[in-house]
N, C-alpha and C positions, 0 to 999 in steps of 0.2 A: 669672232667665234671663241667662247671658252676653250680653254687648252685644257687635254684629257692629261691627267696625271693616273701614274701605277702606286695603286696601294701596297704599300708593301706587308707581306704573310705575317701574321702572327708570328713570335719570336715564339717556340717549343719554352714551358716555363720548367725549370730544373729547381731541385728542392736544394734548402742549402744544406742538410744532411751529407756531407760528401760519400755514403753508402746508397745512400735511397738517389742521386744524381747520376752517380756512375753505373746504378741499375739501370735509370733510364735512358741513359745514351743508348746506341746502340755497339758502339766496341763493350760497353759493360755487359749487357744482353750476350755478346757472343762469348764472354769471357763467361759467364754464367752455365750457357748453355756447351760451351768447352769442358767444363769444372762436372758438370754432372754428368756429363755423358760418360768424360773419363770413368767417375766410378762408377757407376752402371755398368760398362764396358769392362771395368776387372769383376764387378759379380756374376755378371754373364758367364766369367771363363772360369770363376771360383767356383759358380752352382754346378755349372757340366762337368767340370771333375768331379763333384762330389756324385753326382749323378751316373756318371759314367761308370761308378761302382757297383750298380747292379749286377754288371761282367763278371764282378768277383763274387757273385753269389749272396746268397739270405744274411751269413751271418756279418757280411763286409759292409754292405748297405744298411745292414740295421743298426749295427753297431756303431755307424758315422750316425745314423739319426740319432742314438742315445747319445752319443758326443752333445752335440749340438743341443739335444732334448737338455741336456745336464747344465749346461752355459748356463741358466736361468737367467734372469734380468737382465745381463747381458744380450743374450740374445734378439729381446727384443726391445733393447737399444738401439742393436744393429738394423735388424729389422724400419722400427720406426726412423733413422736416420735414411737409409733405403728408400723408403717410402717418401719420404719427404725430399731428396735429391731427384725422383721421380718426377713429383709434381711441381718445384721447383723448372726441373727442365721438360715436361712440358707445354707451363705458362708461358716461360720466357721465350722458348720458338716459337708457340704461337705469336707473342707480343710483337717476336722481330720480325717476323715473315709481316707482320700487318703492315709493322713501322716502314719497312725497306717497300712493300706496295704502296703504301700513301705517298712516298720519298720519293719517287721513280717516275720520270717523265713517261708517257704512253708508246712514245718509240721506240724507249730504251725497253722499255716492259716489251715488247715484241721479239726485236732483238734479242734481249736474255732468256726470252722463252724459246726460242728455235735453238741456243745453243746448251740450252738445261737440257738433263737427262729425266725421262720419267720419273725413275727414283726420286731424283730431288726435289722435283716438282709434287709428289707425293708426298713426301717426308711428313706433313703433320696428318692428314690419313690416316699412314699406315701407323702412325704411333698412338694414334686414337684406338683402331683396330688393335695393336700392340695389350694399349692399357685395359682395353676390354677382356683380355686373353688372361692378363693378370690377375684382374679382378677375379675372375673366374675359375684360375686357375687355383688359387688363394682357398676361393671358396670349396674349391676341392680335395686338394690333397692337404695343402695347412690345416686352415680350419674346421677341412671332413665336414660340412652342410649338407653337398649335394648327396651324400653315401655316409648316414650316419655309422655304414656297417663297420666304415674302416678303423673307427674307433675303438670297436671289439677284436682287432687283430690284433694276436701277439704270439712270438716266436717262442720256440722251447726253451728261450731265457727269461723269458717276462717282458721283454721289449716290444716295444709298438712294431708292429710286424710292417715296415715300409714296402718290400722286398713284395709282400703278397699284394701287398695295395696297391702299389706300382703293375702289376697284374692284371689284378681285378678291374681298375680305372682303362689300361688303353688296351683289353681287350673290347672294348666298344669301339668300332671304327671311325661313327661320327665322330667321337671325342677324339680319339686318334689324328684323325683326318683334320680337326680345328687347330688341333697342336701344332703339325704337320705347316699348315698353311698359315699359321700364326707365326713358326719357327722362320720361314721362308720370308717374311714380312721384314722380321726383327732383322735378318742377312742383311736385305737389301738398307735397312735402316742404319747397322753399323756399318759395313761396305760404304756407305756416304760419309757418315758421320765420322768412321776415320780421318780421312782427308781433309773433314770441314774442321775436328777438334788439331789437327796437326797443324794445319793453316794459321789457327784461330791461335796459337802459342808462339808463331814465327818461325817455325820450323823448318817448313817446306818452301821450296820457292823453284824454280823456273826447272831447274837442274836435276830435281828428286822426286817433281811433283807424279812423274810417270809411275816411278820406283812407291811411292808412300801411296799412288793409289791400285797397283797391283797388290802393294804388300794390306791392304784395304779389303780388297777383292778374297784375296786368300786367304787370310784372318777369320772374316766371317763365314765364307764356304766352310770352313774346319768346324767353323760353330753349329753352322748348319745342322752338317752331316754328323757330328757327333750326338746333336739333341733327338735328331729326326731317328735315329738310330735304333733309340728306346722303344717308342712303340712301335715301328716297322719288326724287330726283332720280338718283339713281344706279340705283335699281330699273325707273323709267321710261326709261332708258338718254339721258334730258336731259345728264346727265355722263356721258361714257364716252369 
């Protein structure tokens, strides 16, 4: 009888670029998708201070906006570098959630699903969901498409009047209510994403990982509740 021999798998081929290699391992994939989250994670918490200046009235928020307004080319350096860390991270989750399923014997893929948490199991989802919100959101208040009106607002300085526009936009509840549930998205996205970027730099380990993921938990609750803030207080006409 012929003897049955095991073929062995294709050897994964790695480019000899040693950037374009290390992208496609998968510790470079998570160093990647570590690297951008981080900064995403400080703009998250840069935008809602500056946001969070509605509280202080027309001329506080306006006046951040002509800040920024004034940045010129600068700013949408920042901006397109933003942009691009975005989509950066998230190809490269997508890539690795693929890589790490095709990796994954079918037992072990059971097992690590009963001890995953929905969040994580969600994670590309809701950033989908996420990027949608962006895009949209972009188209709103940045670029003023959906509401060419906001264009024509301006304060009794001559400033683009953000302060009224921020008004005008989440007195609509629908849009409100998208923000709202979009904002709650983005929680549970950094709430994970904490612990997975902390991880992901060797930070964490056996001892802290309860500690880095409460402090996880708590981070993005405050993100929360500080974005949700805006239109809920603008909805109850507390800001107007």
């Amino acid at each position: 009888m012929p003897v049955a021999t095991l073929t062995p798998a294709p050897a994964r081929k790695f480019s000899r670029n040693p950037l374009i290699a290390f992208y496609q391992s998968s510790i470079g994939k998570k160093w990647i998708v570590g690297a951008t989250g981080a900064i995403l994670f400080a703009y998250v918490i840069g935008h809602l201070i500056g946001n969070l200046q509605v509280f202080l009235g027309p001329d506080r928020i306006n006046g951040y906006a002509q800040f920024l307004h004034d940045l010129g080319p600068t700013l949408w350096v920042i901006r397109l570098s933003l942009l691009l860390a975005f989509i950066i991270h998230i190809v490269a989750t997508i890539q690795l959630a693929q890589q790490n399923k095709a990796a994954r014997p079918q037992a072990y893929a059971v097992q690590g699903y009963q001890r995953s948490t929905l969040t994580s199991r969600t994670m590309v989802v809701s950033g989908l969901i996420v990027l949608c919100f962006v895009i949209y959101h972009l188209l709103h208040f940045t670029f003023e498409a959906t509401n060419p009106v906001f264009r024509t607002l301006e304060d009794s300085h001559g400033r683009h009047d953000v302060y009224r526009m921020l008004i005008l936009g989440f007195r609509k509840p629908l849009i409100s209510f998208f923000y709202v549930l979009s904002m709650f998205l983005l929680a549970c996205h950094l709430s994970h994403g904490f612990a997975s970027v902390v991880q992901t730099f060797g930070i964490n380990n056996s001892k802290i990982s309860g500690i880095v993921a409460r402090s996880g938990e708590s981070l993005a609750s405050l993100i929360f509740i500080g974005y949700i803030s805006i239109p809920i207080f603008i909805l109850l006409r507390i800001v107007h």
